[in-house]
N, C-alpha and C positions, 0 to 999 in steps of 0.2 A: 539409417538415421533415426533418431529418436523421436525429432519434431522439431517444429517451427517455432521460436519466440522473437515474439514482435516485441520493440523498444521504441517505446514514442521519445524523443531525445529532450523535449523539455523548450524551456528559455534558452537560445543559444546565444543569450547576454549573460546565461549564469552557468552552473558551472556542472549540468547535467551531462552533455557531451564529452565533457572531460572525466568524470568518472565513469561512465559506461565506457566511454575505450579503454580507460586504466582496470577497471572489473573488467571485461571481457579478453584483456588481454591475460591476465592473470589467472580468469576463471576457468574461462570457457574453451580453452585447448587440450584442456583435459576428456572431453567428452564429444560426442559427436553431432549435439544438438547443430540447431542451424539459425538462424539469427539476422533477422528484418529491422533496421536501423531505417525510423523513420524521422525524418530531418532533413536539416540541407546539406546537399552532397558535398556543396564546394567547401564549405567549413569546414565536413567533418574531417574532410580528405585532407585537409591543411592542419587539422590539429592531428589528425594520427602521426603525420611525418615531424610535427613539430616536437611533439611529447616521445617521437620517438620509438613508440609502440611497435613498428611494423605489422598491426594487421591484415590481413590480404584483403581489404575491402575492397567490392567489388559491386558497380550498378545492378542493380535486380533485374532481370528483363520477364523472367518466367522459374518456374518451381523447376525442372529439371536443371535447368543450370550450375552448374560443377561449383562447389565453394560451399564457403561456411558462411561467411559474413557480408551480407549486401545491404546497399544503402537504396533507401525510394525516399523520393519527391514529391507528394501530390499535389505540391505547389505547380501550376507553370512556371515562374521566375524562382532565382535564388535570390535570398535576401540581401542586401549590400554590406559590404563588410563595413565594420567600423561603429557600429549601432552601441548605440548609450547604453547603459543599463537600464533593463525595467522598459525599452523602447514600446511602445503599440505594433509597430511590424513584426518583434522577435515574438509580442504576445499572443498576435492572433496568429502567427507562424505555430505556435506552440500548441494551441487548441486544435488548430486544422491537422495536425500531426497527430493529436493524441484521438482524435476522431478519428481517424484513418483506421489508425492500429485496432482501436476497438469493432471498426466495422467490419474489420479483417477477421477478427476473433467472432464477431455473430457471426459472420456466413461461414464459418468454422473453416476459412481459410490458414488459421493459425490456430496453436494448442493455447497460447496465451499472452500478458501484455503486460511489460511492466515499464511502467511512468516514469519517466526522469522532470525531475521538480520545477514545476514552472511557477512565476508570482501571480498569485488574484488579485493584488493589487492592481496590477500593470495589465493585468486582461479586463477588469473592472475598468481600467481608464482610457482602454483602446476603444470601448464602446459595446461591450458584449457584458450580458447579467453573468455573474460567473463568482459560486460559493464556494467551490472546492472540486478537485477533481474527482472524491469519491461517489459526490452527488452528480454532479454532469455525468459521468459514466452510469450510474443508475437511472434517471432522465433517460439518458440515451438508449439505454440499454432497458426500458418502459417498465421499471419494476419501484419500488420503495422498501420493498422488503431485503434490505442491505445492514450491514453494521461494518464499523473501522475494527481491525482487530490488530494489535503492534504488537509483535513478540520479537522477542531476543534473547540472546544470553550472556552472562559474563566469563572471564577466563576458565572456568572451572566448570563447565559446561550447564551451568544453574537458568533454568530459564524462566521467563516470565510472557504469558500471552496473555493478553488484557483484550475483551470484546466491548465495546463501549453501548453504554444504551441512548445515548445522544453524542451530537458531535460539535459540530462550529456553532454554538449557541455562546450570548453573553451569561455571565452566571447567575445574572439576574431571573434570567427565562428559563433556565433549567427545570424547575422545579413545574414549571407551569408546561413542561412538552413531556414530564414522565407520563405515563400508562402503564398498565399492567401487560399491554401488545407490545409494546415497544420493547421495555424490558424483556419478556418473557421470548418475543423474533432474538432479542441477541443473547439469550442462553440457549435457544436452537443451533443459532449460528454458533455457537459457541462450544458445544457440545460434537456438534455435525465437523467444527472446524477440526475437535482430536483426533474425530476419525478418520478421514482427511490425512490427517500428519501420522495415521496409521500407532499411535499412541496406543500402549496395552490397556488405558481406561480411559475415561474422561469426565473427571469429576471438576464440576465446575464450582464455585465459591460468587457470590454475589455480594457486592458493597451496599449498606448503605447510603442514602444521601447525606445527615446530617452526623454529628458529632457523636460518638455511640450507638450508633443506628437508631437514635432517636430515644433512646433508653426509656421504650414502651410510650411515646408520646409527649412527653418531657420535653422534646429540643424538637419537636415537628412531627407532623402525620403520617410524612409518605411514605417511610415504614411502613403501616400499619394499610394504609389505604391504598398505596399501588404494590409495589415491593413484595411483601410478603404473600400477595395475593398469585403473582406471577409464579416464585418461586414453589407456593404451592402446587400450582396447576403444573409444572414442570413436573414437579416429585409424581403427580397424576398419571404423566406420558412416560414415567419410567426412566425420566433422566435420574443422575447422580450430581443432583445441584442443592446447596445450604444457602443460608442467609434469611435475611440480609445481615452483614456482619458487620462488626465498625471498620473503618476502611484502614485506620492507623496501625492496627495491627494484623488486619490480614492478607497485607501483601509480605509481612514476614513470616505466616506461613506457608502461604503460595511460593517465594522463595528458597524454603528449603523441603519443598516437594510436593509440600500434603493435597495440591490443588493444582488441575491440571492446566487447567483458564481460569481468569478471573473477568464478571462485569464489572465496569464501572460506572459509575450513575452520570458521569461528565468526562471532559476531553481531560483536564490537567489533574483530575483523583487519579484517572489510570495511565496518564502519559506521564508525569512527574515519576515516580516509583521505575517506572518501563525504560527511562534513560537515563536514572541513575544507575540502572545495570548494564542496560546494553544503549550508550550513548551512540557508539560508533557504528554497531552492527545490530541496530532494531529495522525493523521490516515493519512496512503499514501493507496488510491482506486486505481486500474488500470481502468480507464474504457476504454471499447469495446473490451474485451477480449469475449469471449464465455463461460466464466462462471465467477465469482464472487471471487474477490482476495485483500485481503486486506495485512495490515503492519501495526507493529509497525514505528515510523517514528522516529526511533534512529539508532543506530549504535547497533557493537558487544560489545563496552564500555569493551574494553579488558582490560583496568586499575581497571578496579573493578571485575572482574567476578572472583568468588567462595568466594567469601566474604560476598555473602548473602544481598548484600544492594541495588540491582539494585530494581530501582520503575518499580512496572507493569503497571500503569496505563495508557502510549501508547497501551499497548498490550490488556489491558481491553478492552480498546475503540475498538482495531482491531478486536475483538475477539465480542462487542457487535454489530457491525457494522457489522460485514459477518451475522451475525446471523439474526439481522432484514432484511436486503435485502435476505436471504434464502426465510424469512416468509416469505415476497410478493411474490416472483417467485414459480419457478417450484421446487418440492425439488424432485426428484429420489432415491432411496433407494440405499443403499448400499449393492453390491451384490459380 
């Protein structure tokens, strides 16, 4: 066997569950991985048979146990069926789940963990503080030195891997959380991630914030005063990193090769470009966690869920993605 990957299944008012059974049925028979479905069993067991899948899911009891595909509980109770969308029970069902998996992944009971999409809305209103799951799993996992990284690609196998140097902030406050640290952790992360993905080089490109990178102070400072300071100190450690560049044309040529990652200075400079290529099959990485965590890079898509039409194929990729960086690393058994 290759290893363990644990799947926190998400909101099961949204339509996480149903794409990890539709990706794993599609993906994951091809290989010999093995696969920790954490969620509610009675659900999941009813939407396999309903979608038709036939997966052999099978309750977890222990690591030697025969199979590929098992489902655990850490719940004592199963949630009731019939829940609203966005309910408080599916929301704190969703967090208790994805906690599980992660602490599965510190005690290196698992190789790694990939998240099926829950709402922060709806965990915000069940009563729990709660920013996003890239942040709670750093929290949890006692570190800050993290960054979002979303890569994908389009039909012609053109890819885009964007490392962000801020994340869920208004764009108001952007400006006022850059640092030359901040920036310069996610061209580590960023650089570290190529190699990682075993990439022949890793030359990274960094965006500006403002409108021409600022064109020497003209459109703003941070250029000049966080920015270029970072990517200096970068070129210092022997990375292969330029910038800051204006950001409007340098994701067209990170697109036809010249750059292997891109930072972006905010969430939608480097996710807007990132799903115009790969809407369907972009992957959100956390890098610098202490163990390996991937995403689908949608939503709970609460407007379709149990109608059987959500596309797996973000979750394919999430789901191919933890799996090839398991191979390179360490895999620890599940005990």
């Amino acid at each position: 066997m290759t290893g363990w990957i644990a799947i926190s299944l998400g909101d099961v008012t949204g339509i996480g569950p149903e794409v990890t059974l539709k990706a794993l049925a599609a993906e994951a028979l091809n290989d010999d991985t093995r696969y920790l479905l954490i969620g509610d069993c009675d659900h999941t067991t009813a939407l396999n048979q309903r979608l038709g899948l036939q997966l052999p899911l099978q309750p977890f009891s222990e690591a030697g146990a025969q199979g590929r595909f098992f489902l655990h509980n850490p719940l004592h109770q199963p949630l009731p069926p019939g829940l609203e969308p966005g309910s408080s029970a599916a929301a704190r069902a969703a967090v208790a789940w994805l906690t599980d998996g992660a602490q599965r992944c510190l005690s290196r009971q698992t190789d790694a963990l990939v998240t099926a999409p829950l709402s922060k809305q709806a965990v915000v209103r069940s009563g729990q503080p709660f920013i996003g799951q890239t942040e709670f799993l750093s929290q949890l996992a006692g570190t800050d030195r993290t960054a979002m990284m979303l890569l994908g690609h389009d039909d012609r196998g053109r890819w885009l891997r964007v490392a962000l140097a801020t994340t869920h902030l208004p764009l108001k406050s952007v400006a006022a959380h850059l640092r030359p640290e901040n920036i310069a952790l996610a061209i580590d992360l960023a650089a570290g991630a190529c190699q990682d993905l075993g990439l022949p080089r890793c030359r990274v490109a960094v965006c500006g914030l403002n409108p021409h990178a600022g064109e020497n102070g003209q459109f703003g400072g941070e250029e000049i005063a966080f920015i270029q300071p970072a990517v200096a100190a970068a070129q210092k450690r022997g990375l292969d990193v330029v910038g800051p560049l204006p950001a409007d044309t340098l994701f067209y040529f990170a697109y036809r090769g010249d750059y292997d990652a891109v930072v972006a200075m905010y969430h939608d400079q480097g996710l807007a470009p990132l799903k115009m290529v790969a809407f369907d099959n972009g992957v959100n990485w956390t890098l610098g966690l202490p163990f390996i965590r991937t995403s689908p890079d949608h939503g709970t898509a609460f407007d379709i869920a149990g109608l059987g039409k959500a596309d797996p194929s973000s979750m394919r990729a999430a789901i191919r993605l933890a799996g090839q960086l398991a191979r390179r690393g360490a895999r620890p058994s599940l005990s």
